[in-house]
C-alpha positions in Angstrom: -16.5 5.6 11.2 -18.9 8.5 9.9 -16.9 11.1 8.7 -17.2 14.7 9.7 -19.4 16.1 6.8 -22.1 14.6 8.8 -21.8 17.1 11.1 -23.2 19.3 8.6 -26.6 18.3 8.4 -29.4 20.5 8.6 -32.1 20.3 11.2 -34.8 18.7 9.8 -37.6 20.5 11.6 -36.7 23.7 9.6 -38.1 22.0 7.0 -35.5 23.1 4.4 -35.5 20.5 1.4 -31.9 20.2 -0.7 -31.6 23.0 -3.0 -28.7 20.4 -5.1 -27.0 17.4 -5.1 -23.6 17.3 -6.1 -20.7 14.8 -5.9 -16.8 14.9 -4.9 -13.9 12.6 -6.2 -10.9 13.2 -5.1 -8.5 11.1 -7.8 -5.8 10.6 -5.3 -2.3 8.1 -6.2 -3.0 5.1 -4.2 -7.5 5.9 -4.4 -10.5 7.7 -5.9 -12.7 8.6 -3.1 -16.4 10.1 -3.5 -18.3 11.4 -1.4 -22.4 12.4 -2.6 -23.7 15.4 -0.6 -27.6 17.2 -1.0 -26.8 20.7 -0.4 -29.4 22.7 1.8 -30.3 26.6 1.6 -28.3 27.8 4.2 -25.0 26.1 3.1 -25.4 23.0 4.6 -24.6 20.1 3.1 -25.3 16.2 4.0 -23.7 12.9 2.8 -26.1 10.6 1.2 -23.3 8.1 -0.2 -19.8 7.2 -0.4 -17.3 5.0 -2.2 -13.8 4.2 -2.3 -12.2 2.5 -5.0 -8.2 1.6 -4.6 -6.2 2.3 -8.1 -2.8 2.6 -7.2 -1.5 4.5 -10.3 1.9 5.1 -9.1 3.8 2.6 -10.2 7.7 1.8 -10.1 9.6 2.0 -13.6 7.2 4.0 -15.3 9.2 7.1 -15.6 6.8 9.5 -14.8 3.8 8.0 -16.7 1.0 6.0 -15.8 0.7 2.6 -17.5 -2.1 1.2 -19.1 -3.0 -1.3 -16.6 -2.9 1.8 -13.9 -5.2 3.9 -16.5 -7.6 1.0 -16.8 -8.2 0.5 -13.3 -8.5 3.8 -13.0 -11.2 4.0 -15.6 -12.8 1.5 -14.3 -13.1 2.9 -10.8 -14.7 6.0 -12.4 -17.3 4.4 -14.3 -18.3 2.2 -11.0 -18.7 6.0 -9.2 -20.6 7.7 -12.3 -22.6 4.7 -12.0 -23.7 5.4 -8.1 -24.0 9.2 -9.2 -26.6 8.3 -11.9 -28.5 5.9 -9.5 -28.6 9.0 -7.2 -29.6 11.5 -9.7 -26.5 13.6 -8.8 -26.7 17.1 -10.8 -23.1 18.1 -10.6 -20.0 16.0 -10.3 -16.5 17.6 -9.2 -13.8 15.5 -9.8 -9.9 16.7 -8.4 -6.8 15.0 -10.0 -3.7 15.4 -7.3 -0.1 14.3 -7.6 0.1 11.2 -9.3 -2.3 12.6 -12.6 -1.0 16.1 -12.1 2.7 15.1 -13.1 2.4 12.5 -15.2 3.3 12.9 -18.9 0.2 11.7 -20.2 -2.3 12.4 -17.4 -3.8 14.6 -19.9 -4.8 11.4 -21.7 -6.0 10.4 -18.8 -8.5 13.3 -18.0 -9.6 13.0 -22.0 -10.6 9.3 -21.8 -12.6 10.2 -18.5 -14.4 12.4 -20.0 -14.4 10.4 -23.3 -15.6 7.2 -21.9 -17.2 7.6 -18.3 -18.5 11.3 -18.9 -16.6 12.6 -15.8 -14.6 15.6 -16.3 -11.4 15.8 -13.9 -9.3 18.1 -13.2 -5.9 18.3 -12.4 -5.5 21.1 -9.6 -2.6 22.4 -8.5 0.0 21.2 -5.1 -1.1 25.0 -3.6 -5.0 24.4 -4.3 -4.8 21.1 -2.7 -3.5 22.3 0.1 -5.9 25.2 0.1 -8.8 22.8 0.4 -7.6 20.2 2.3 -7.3 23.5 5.0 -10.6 24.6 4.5 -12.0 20.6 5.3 -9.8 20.8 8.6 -10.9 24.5 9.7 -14.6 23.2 9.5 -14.2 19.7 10.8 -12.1 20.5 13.6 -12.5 23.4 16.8 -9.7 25.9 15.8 -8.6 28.6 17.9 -6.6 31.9 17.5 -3.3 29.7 18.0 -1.5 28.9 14.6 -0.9 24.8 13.9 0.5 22.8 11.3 -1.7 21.0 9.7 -0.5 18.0 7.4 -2.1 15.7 5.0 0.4 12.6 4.3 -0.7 11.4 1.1 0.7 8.7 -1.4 2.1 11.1 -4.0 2.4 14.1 -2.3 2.4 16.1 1.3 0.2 19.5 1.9 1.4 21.4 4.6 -1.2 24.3 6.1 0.3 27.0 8.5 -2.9 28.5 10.0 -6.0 29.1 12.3 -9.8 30.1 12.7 -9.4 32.9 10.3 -6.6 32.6 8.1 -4.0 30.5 6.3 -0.7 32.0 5.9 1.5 29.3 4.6 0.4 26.6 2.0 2.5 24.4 0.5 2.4 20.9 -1.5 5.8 18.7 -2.3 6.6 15.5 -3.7 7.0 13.9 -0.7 3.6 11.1 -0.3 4.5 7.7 1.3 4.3 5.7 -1.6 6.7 8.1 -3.6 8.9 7.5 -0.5 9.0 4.0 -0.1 9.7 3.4 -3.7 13.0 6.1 -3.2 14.4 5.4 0.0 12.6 2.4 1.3 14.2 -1.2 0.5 14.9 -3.5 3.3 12.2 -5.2 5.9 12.0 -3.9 9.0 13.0 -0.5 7.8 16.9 -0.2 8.6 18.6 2.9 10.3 20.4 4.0 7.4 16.7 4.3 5.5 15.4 6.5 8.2 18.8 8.2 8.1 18.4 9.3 4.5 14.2 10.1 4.8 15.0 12.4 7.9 17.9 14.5 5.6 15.6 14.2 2.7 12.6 15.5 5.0 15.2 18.3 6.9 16.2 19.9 3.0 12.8 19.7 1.4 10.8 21.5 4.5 13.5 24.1 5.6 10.8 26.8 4.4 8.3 24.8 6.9 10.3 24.3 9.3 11.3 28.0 9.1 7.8 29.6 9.8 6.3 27.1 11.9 9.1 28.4 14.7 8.3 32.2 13.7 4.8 31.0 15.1 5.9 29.1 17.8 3.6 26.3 16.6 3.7 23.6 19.4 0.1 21.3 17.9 0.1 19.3 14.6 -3.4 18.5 12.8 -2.9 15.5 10.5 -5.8 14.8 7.9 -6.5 11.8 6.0 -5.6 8.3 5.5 -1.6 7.9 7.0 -2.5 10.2 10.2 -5.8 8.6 10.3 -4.3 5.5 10.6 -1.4 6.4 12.6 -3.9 8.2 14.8 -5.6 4.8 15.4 -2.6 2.7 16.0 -1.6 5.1 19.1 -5.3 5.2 20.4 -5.0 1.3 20.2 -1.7 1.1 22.1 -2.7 3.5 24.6 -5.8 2.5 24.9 -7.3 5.9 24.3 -10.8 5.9 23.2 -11.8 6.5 19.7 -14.7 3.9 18.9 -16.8 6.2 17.4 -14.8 8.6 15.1 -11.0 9.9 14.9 -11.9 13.1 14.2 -10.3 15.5 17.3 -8.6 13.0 18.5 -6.0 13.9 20.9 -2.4 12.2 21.5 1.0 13.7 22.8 4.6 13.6 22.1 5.4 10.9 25.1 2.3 8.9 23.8 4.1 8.6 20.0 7.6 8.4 20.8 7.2 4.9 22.5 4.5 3.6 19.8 7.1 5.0 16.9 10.4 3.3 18.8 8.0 0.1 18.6 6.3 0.1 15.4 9.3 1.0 13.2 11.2 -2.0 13.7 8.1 -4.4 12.7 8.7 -6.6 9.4 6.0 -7.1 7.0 4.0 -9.8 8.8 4.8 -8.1 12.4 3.2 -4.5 11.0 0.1 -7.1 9.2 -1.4 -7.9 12.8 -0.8 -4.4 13.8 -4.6 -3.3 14.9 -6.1 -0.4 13.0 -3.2 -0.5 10.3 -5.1 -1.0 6.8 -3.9 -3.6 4.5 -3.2 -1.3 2.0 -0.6 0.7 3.8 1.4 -2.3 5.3 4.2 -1.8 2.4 4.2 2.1 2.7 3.4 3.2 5.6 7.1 4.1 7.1 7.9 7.3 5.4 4.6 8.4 6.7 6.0 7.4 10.2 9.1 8.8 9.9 7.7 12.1 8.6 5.8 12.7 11.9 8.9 11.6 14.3 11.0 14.0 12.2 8.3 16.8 12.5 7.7 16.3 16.2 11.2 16.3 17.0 12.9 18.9 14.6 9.4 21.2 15.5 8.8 20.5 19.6 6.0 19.4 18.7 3.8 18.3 21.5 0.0 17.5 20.8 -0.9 15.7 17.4 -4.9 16.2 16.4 -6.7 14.1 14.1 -8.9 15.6 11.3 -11.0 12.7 9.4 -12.0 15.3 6.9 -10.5 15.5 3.5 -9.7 17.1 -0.2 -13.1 16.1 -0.9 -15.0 17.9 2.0 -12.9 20.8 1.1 -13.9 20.6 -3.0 -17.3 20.6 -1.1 -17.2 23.7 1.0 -15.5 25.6 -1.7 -18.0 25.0 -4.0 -20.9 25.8 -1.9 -18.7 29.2 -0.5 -18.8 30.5 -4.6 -22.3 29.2 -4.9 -23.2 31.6 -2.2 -22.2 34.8 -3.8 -25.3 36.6 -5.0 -23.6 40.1 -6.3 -24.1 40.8 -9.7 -21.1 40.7 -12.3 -23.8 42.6 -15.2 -23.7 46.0 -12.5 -20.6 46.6 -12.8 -20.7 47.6 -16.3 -22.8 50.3 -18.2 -21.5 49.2 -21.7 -24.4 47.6 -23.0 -22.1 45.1 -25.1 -20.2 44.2 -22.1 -23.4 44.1 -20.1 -25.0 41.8 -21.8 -22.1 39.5 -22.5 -21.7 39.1 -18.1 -25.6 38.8 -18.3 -25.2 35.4 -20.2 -22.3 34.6 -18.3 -24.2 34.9 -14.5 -26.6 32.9 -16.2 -25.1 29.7 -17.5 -23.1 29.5 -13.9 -19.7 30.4 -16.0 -16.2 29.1 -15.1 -15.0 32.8 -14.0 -11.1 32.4 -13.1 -10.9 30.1 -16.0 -12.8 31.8 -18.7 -11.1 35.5 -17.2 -7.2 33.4 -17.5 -8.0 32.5 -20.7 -9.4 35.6 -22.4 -6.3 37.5 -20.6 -4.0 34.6 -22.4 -6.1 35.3 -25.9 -5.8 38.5 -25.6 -1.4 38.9 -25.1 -1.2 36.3 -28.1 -4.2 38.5 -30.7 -1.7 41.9 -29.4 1.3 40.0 -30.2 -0.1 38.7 -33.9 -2.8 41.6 -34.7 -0.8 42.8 -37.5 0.4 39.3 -39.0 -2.3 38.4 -38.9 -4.3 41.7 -40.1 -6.8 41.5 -37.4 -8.7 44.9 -35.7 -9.7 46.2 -32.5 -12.5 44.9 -33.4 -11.8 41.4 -33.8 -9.7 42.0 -30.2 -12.9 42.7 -28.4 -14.6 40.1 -30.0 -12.2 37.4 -29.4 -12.3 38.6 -25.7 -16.0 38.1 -25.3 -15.6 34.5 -27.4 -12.9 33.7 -24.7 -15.0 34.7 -21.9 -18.5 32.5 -23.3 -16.5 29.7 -24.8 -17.1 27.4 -21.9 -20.5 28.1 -21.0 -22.1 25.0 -22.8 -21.8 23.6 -19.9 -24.5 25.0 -18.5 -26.4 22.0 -20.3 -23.8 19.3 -20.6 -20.0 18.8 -21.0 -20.7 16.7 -23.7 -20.8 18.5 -26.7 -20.3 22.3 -25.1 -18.4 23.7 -27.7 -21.8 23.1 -29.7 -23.8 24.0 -26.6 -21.6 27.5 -26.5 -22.5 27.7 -30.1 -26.2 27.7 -29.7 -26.6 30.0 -26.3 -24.3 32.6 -28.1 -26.8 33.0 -31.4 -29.5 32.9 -29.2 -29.6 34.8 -26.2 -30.2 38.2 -26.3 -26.9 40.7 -26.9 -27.6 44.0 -26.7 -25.3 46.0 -29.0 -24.2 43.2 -31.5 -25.1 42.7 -35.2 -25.6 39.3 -36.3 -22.3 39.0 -38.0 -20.6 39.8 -34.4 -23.0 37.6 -32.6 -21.9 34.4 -35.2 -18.2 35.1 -35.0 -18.5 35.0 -31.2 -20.9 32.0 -31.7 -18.1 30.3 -33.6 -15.1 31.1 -32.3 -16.2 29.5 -29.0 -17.7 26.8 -30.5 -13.9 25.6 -32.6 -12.3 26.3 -29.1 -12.3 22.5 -29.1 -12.6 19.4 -31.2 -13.0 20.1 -34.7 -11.5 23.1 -36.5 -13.8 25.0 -38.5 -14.9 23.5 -41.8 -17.1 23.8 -44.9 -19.3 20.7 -43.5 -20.3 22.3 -41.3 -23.5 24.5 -42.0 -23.2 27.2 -39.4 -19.8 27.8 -40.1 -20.4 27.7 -44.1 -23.2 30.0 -44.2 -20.8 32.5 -43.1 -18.8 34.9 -46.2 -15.6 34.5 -47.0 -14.3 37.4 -44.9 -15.9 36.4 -41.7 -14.5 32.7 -42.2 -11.3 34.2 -42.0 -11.8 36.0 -39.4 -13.3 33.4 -37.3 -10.2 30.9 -38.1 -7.6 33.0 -37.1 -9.8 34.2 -33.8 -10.4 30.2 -33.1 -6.8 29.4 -33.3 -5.7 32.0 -30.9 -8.2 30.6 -28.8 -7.4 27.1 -29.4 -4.0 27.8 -27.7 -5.3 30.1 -25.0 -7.2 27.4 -23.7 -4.8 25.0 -23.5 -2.7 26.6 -22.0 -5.4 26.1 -19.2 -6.0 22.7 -19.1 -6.5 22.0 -15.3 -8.4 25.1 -14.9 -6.6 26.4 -12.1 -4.3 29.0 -13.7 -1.1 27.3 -13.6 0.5 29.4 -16.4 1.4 32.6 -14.1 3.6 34.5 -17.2 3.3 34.0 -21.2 6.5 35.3 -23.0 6.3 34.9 -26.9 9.2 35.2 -29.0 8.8 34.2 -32.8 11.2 34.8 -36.1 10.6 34.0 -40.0 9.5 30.4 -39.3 8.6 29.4 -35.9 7.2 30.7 -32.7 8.1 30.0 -28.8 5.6 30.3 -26.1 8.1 30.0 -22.9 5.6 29.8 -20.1 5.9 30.2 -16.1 4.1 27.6 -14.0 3.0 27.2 -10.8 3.2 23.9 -10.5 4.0 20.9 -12.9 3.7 22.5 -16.4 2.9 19.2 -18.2 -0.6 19.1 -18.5 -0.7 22.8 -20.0 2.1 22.2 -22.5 0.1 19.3 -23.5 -3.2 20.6 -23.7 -1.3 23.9 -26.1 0.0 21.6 -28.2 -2.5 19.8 -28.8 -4.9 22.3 -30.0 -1.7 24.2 -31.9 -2.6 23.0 -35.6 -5.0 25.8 -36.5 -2.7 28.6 -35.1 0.1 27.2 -36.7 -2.0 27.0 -40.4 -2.9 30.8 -40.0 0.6 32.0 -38.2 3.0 29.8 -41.3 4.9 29.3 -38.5 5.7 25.9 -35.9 4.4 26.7 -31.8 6.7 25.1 -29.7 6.2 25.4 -25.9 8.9 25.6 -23.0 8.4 26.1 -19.4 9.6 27.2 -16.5 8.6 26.0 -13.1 8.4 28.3 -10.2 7.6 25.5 -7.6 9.5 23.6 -5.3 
């Protein structure tokens, strides 16, 4: 079945020719998917290739960690897709890390030895972003109205639930509540037994109350379901009711009455009863009962009465967002007559800069330099400075991820900034280039050509950085509040999250060294998490 990013393309006889060509991965528990797209002037965008490549990294016993056969095959499936990119000549690849890397303990290992040893850079977004995209795939693959719906993505980690229509979303939502996490909690007799659907529906009633509570406000009556489970639930009812759907699931249309008698059916199938089951994929035979449960419980606790199937996905969604940013042409460099600050967003606009990140950061930077400035006997100076190194340091990637600290280096000394003097421009210069990797050192030329005072300077600017950044490792803001308490001989960073604060605690601490050489003091990192 094509999917629904083909109804994107262009029409040839405008003669537009692809202005890029970019690729999606969507690093999901159970599968990476990718999908390769040429992107055209006016925002369309058309699939050239595809692959899928099963990983299953969730994995019973592993206390929240992935194992090393799980990381492996996972590596593995990554080099096979930066393989096809290459042989494509894609320019830019996205790559989105859900659920299963998001909350592991070392999933931050994970995303280093991707970009370590394949050269793909993933990143682990958060359950509300997911949901946000997976919403934005469904508004433009399916014919939405004015009427709210529910739309639901059953994944293998994690569920995203999406209250909204045409125009808006007004409830998103992501919880630990994927098939494969279900099965391995609930799930341990074949057939499914009544007391296991028993226990899922009370665990589905308690974790969705908030759902549950503003899909009646809206008086919600049709359910969209995206991706793999409703996909192949979808399919399973067309087959049984022999509706058509030969060419494509996507907006395909069953009812309450149709389900009910399919669900009464199908869930008390063993193993080899659900195996012959048409349009059931092997590799949902073992899991696919919470997913089925899930819906029954949705249709019944919700009155639900028409279920609609989206084909399109987290991918399609990384896809449109990145073409909808893309799009912007207003000029950050206008909005400021400082010729300082000018310049610096000049450089920025140009080297295609990672704005929420690079803004998170510097604002991150910035609370730790105010909090230090006079342990550390720094100026307002060196606060301005450090906020324009915070802003630049990730624009090396502008000519590769490989290397960009260097990269950062090199643009910074020379581009043109208006209203700096060559010792500003190589503290900048430096500071973003020791936001990473190495910390500064006497080996290194650019960094010992300096005078004593500016190494100093530079040190104790790099390790505020250092931290700063860590402390956004996925990129996507997860650290919402920074509150720093410190005494004689240590310091705490107690930090508000999003979502699962792992990855960020990680990423801080393991860029800490430096700012714990120039503090004299030990960073240790706590966190508090505001999800559900």
């Amino acid at each position: 079945m094509e999917n629904q990013i083909e109804a994107t393309m262009p029409n040839i006889s405008d003669g537009q020719s692809p202005t890029r060509r970019i690729a999606a991965i969507d690093l999901g528990t159970n599968s990476f998917h990718a999908v390769l797209v040429d992107i055209y002037p006016d925002g369309s965008f058309r699939t050239i290739d595809k692959l899928k490549e099963m990983v299953i990294l969730a994995e019973k016993g592993m206390d929240n960690r992935l194992s090393d056969e799980a990381i492996n095959r996972g590596l593995d499936a990554l080099k096979r897709i930066k393989f096809l990119c290459d042989s494509h000549h894609v320019e830019e690849i996205l790559a989105y890390a859900t659920s299963a890397i998001r909350e592991a303990k070392n999933g931050g290992d994970f995303i280093q030895r991707s970009i370590d040893e394949v050269g793909i850079k993933a990143r682990a977004i958060s359950g509300k972003m997911e949901a946000e995209m997976i919403g934005l795939a469904i508004r433009h693959s399916i014919s939405l109205s004015e009427e709210m719906t529910l739309m639901v993505d059953i994944g293998g980690g994690s569920v995203e639930f999406i209250v909204g229509n045409q125009d808006e979303f007004i409830f998103l939502k992501s919880l630990k509540l994927g098939v494969a996490r279900m099965s391995a909690k609930f799930v341990n007799s074949d057939p499914i037994n009544k007391e296991e659907i028993k226990s899922l529906r009370d665990h589905y009633k308690t974790s969705l109350a908030e759902i549950i509570k503003v899909v009646r406000e809206n008086s919600i009556k049709t359910i969209i379901g995206s991706s793999g489970t409703m996909e192949n639930i979808g399919a399973m009812v067309a087959n049984r009711n022999s509706i058509s759907s030969s060419m494509s699931l996507n907006e395909l249309v069953f009812h309450d009455d149709e389900f009910n008698p399919f669900y009464e059916s199908f869930i008390k199938l063993n193993r080899k009863e659900r195996a012959k089951e048409k349009a059931l994929e092997e590799k949902r035979i073992d899991i696919i009962n919470p997913g089925m449960v899930l819906l029954k419980f949705l249709i019944d606790e919700l009155s639900i009465q028409n279920i609609k199937i989206s084909e399109a996905a987290l991918r399609d969604g990384m896809i449109l967002d990145f073409i909808q940013k893309q799009k912007s042409t207003l000029s950050l460099a206008a909005n400021f007559s400082d010729p300082r600050k000018k310049s610096i967003y000049e450089l920025l606009q140009k080297c295609n800069w990672m704005e929420k990140h690079s803004t998170h950061v510097a604002n991150l930077a910035l609370q730790i330099f105010d909090e230090f400035k006079t342990d550390l006997k720094l100026n307002e100076e060196d606060r301005e400075l450090l906020e324009y190194s915070s802003l630049l340091h990730d624009i090396g990637y502008y000519i590769s991820f490989r290397k960009h600290h260097k990269h950062a280096l090199y643009l910074i000394r020379n581009s043109d900034l208006r209203g700096f003097n060559e010792d500003e421009i190589n503290i900048m210069a430096n500071v973003a280039r020791y936001h990473r990797r190495s910390t500064p050192h006497k080996r290194h030329f650019r960094y010992k050509n300096l005078s004593k005072d500016l190494r100093k300077r530079v040190k104790k600017l790099s390790g505020i950085l250092r931290v700063a950044d860590g402390l956004d490792r996925s990129h996507y803001q997860n650290v919402t509040r920074l509150e720093i308490k410190k005494d004689e001989k240590k310091i705490n960073f107690i930090i508000t999250t999003e979502g699962d604060p792992e990855l960020e605690i990680w990423g801080a601490e393991r860029k800490s060294k430096l700012f714990e050489k120039v503090t004299g003091k030990k960073l240790e990192i706590f966190a508090v998490n505001n999800s559900a």
